[in-house]
C-alpha positions in Angstrom: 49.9 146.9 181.6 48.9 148.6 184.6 45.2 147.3 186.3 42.6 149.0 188.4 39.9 148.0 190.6 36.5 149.6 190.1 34.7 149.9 194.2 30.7 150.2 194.4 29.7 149.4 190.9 26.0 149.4 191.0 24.3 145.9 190.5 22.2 147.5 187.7 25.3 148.9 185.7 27.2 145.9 186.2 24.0 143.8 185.1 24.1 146.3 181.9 28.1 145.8 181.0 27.9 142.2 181.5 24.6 142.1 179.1 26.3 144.3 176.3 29.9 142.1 176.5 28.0 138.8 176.3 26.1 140.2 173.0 29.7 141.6 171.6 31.3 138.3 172.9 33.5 140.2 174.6 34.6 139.3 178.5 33.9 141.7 181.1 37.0 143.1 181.5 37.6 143.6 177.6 33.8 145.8 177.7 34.7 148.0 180.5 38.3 148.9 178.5 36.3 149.9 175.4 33.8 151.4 176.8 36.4 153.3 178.8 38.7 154.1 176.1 35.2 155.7 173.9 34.6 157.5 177.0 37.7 159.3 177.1 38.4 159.6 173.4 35.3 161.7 173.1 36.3 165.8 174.2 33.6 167.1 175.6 31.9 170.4 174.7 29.9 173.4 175.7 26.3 174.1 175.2 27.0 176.8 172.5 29.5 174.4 170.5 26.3 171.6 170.7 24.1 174.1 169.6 26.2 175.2 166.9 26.7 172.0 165.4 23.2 170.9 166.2 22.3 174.2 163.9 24.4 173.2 161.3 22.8 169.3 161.2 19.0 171.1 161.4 19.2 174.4 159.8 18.7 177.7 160.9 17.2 178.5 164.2 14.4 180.3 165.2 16.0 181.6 168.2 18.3 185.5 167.3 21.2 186.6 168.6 21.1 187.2 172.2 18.0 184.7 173.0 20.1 182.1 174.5 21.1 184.4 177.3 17.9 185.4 177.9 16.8 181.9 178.5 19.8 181.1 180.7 19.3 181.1 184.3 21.5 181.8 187.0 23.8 178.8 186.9 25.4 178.5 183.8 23.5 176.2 181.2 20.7 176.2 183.6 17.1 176.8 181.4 15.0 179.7 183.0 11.7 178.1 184.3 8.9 179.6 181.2 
């Protein structure tokens, strides 16, 4: 089994993983694996296939065809200031 070594983890986020493996009763080491393997399990998707699915969880938008452009901004997923 192959082992890494994590550089600059800050304080606070080690804090956090060391308080979340000592409620799981889980070591340190065991957390960070978990947490890593959930992290890398998950595929991670665009804004139109979040909006899609959060559509089909909330029902139909008010928003028509063509809207979300408008409200993009220059930079890709970037909101337009209103």
């Amino acid at each position: 089994m192959a082992a890494i070594t994590l550089k600059g983890i800050p304080d606070k986020l080690k804090e956090r993983l060391e308080a979340i493996a000592k409620r799981e009763r889980r070591s340190l080491n065991q957390q960070a694996i978990l947490l890593l393997e959930r992290a890398v399990a998950e595929e991670p998707i665009g804004f139109e296939q979040a909006y899609s699915r959060f559509r089909k969880s909330h029902g139909d938008s008010p928003l028509e065809d063509g809207d979300l452009e408008e409200l993009r901004g220059e930079e890709e997923g970037r909101p337009v200031n209103l």
